[in-house]
C-alpha positions in Angstrom: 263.0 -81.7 -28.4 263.2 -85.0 -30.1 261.4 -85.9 -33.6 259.3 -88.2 -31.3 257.8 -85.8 -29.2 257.9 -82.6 -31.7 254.7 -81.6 -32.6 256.0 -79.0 -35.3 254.2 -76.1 -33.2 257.5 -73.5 -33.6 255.5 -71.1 -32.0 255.0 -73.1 -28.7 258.4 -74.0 -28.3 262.1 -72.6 -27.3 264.0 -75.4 -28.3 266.8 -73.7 -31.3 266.6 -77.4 -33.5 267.3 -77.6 -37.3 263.7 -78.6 -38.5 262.8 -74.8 -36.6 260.2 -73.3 -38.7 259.7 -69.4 -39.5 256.7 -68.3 -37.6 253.7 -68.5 -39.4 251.3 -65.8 -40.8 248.3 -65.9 -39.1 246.8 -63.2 -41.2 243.1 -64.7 -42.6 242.4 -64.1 -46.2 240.4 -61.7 -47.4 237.3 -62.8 -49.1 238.0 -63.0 -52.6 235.1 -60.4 -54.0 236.3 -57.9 -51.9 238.9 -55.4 -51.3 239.3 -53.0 -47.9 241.5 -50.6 -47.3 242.0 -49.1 -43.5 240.9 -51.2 -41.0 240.7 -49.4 -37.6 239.9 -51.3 -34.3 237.7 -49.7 -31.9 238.8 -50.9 -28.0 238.5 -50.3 -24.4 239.2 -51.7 -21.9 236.2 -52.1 -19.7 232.4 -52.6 -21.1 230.1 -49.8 -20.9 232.3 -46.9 -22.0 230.5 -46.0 -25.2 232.9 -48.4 -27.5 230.2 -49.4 -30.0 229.0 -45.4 -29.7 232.5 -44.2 -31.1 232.9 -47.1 -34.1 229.2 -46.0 -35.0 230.4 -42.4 -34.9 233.3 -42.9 -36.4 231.7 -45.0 -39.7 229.0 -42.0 -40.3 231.6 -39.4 -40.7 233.4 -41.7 -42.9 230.6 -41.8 -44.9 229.5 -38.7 -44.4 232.9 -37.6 -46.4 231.6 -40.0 -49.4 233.7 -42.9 -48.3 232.8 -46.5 -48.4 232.5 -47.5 -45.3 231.9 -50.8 -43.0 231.4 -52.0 -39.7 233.0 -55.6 -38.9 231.2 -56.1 -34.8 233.5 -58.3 -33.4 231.0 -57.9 -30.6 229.8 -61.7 -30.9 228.3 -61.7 -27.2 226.9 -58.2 -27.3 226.5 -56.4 -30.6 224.8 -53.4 -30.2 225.9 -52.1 -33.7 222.6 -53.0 -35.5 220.4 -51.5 -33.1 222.6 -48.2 -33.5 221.7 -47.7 -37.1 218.3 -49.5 -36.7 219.1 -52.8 -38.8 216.7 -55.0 -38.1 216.5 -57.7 -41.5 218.8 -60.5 -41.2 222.1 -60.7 -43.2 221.6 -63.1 -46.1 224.0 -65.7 -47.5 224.7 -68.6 -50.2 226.9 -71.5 -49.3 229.9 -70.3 -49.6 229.3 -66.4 -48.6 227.2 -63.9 -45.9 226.7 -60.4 -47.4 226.4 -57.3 -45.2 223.6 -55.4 -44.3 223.3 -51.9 -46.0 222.4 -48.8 -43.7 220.3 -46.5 -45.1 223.2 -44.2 -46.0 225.4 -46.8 -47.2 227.3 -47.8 -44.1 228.1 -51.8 -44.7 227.6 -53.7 -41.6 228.3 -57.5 -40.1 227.1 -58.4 -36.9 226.4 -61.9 -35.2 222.8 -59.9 -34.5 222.3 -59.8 -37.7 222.3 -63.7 -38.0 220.3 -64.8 -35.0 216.5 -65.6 -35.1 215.7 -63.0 -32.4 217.9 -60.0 -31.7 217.5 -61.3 -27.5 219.0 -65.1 -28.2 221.8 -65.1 -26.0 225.1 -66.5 -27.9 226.2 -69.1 -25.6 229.6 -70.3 -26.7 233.5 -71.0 -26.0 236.2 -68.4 -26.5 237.6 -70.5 -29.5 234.5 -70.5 -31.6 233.9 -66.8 -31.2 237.4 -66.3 -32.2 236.4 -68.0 -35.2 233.2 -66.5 -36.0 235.2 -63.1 -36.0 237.6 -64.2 -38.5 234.5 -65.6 -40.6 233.7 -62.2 -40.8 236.6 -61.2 -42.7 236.8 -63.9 -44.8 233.4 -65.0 -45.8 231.6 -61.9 -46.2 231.6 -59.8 -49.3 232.0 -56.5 -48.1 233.0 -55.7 -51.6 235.1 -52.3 -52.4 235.5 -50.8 -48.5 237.9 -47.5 -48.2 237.3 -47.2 -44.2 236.7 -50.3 -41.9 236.1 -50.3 -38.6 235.9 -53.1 -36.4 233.9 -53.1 -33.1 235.6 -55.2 -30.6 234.3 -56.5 -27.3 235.7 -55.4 -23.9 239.3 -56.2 -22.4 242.4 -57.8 -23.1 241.2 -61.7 -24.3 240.8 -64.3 -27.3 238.9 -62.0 -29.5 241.3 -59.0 -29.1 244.2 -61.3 -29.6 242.7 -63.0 -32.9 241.5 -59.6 -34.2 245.3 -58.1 -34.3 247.0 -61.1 -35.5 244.4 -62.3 -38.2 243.2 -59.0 -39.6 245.4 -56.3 -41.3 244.8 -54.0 -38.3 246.0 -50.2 -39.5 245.4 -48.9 -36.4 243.5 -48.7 -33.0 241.4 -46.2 -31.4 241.0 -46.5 -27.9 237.6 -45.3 -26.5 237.7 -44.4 -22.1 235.4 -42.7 -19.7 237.3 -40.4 -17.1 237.0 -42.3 -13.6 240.8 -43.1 -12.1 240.2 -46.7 -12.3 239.0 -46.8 -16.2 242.5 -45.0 -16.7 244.6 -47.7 -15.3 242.1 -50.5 -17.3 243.0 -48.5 -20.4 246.6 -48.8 -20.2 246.7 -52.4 -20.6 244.8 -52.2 -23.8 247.2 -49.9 -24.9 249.9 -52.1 -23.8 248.3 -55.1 -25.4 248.6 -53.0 -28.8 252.2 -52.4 -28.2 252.9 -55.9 -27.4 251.1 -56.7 -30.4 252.8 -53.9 -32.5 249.8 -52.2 -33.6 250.0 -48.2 -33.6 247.4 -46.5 -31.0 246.3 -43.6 -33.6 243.7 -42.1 -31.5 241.8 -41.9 -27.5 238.2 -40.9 -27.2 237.5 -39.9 -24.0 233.6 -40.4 -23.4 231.1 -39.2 -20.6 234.0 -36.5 -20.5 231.9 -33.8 -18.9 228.2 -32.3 -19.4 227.6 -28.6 -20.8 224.5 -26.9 -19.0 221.9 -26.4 -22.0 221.0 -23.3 -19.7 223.6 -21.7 -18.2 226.5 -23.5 -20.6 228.2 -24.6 -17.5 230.5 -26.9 -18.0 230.4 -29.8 -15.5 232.9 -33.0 -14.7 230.0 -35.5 -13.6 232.8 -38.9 -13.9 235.5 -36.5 -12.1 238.9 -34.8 -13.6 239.4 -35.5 -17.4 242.5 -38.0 -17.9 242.7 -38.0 -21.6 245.7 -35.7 -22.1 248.3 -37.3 -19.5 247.2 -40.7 -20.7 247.6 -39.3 -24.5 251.1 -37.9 -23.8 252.1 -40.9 -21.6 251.8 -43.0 -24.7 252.9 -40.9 -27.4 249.4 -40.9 -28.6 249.1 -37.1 -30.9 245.4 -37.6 -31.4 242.4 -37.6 -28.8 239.4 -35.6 -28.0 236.6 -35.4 -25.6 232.8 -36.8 -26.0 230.2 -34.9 -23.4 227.2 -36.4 -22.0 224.7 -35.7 -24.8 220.6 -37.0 -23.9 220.2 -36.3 -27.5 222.6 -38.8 -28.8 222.0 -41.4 -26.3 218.4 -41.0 -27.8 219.7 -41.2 -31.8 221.3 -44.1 -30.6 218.0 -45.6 -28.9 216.3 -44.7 -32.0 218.7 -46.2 -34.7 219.2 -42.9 -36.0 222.9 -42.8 -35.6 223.8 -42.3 -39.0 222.3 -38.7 -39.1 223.8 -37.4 -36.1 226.2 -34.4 -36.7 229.3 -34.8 -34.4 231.7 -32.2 -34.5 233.6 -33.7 -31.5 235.6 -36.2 -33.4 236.8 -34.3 -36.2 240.5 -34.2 -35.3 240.3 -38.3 -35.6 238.5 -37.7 -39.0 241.2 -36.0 -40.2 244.3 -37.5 -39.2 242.9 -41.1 -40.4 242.1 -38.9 -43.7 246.0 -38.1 -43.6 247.5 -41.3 -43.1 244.9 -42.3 -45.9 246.6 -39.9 -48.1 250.0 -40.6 -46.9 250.6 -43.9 -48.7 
């Protein structure tokens, strides 16, 4: 390519020229008041799998263990995070910075619900500025001294996904799946899409994975045959475990009483992100 026609984009173009530029870091800064350590993305590949469920779940053992812990929703279109832990006062701000909400137990939370007039206002807008108002989230908010972070993304494999693992410091992703045939095959691209995009798949939440009888203690495959553990073992993935139907945390949800649900299910991901916590 000429110096006429360059437009000093490296990353658009295959020509091997002498002015050929590194590729960028598109990493966002931090905001400068705080400081986070793991950030964990919560995926799926599909809506209505119980993603925000699982990043709510996973914060309130976090902080049930005395960490400090946060919730970035990356959600922008539907954030459900607030109503989870039953936020309902707007975030506040100053001209230069937004500062979270604080659960009632100390869980730190962003979420573009939190900003609009009335939790119902649709957000009506174009892939790029979403994308941006994610990576606003990092950077202008003051989240303050965070151990555990996780970061509710929206469904599939598009801008937000891709801006999410190249501009924030992405430790890790936990992929959340129901057990129908043709959820598997969705969730394989988002695993693929981490691969591609060389972040580590740490853990698989299978959701809706059966219902236990509260009579007889029958257990019951109501989505068909579980698919966690060849999906797990296909992709090298040492970590997953199995959420059942449960009325009464579908209602805690409902209620905004997330945060004092006891979940025993999701220990083993608990621990192992304790582990790698202690590991470096």
């Amino acid at each position: 390519m000429s110096e006429e026609t360059c437009n000093h984009d490296c990353s658009a173009c295959g020509e091997a020229c002498g002015s050929r530029q590194a590729p960028q870091d598109l990493k966002a800064p931090l905001n400068e008041q705080s400081k986070v350590g793991k950030v964990y993305a919560v995926v799926s590949g599909k809506g209505g799998v119980g993603k925000s469920m699982v990043t709510a779940l996973m914060a309130v053992k976090a902080r049930q263990a005395g960490y400090q812990t946060a919730i970035l929703d990356a959600d922008i279109t539907g954030p459900s995070i607030p109503k989870a832990f039953g936020l309902k006062e707007h975030a506040t701000g100053d001209a230069e910075h937004l500062y979270p909400v604080i659960s009632r137990t100390g869980v730190e939370v962003m979420s573009m619900n939190l900003l609009l007039e009335k939790t119902t206002d649709p957000v009506v807008w174009r892939g790029p500025i979403i994308s941006n108002t994610v990576t606003q989230f990092w950077s202008t908010v003051v989240w303050g001294e965070v151990e555990y972070m996780f970061v509710d993304m929206p469904p599939g494999t598009g801008d937000v996904p891709l801006t999410v693992f190249q501009s924030l410091p992405i430790d890790g992703i936990i992929v959340v799946a129901s057990p129908q045939e043709q959820v598997a095959m969705i969730v394989e691209k988002s695993i693929t899409m981490a691969n591609l995009m060389k972040v580590p798949v740490v853990a698989l939440v299978e959701n809706m994975s059966y219902f236990k009888c509260p009579d007889c203690g029958k257990i019951h495959h109501i989505f068909g045959k579980s698919h966690a553990e060849e999906i797990a073992k296909k992709y090298g993935i040492e970590t997953y475990c199995q959420l059942p139907i449960d009325p009464d945390l579908a209602t805690a949800v409902d209620k905004g009483e997330i945060e004092f649900v006891m979940n025993d299910e999701l220990d083993p991901i608990a621990e192992m992100l304790k582990k790698k916590a202690e590991e470096k």
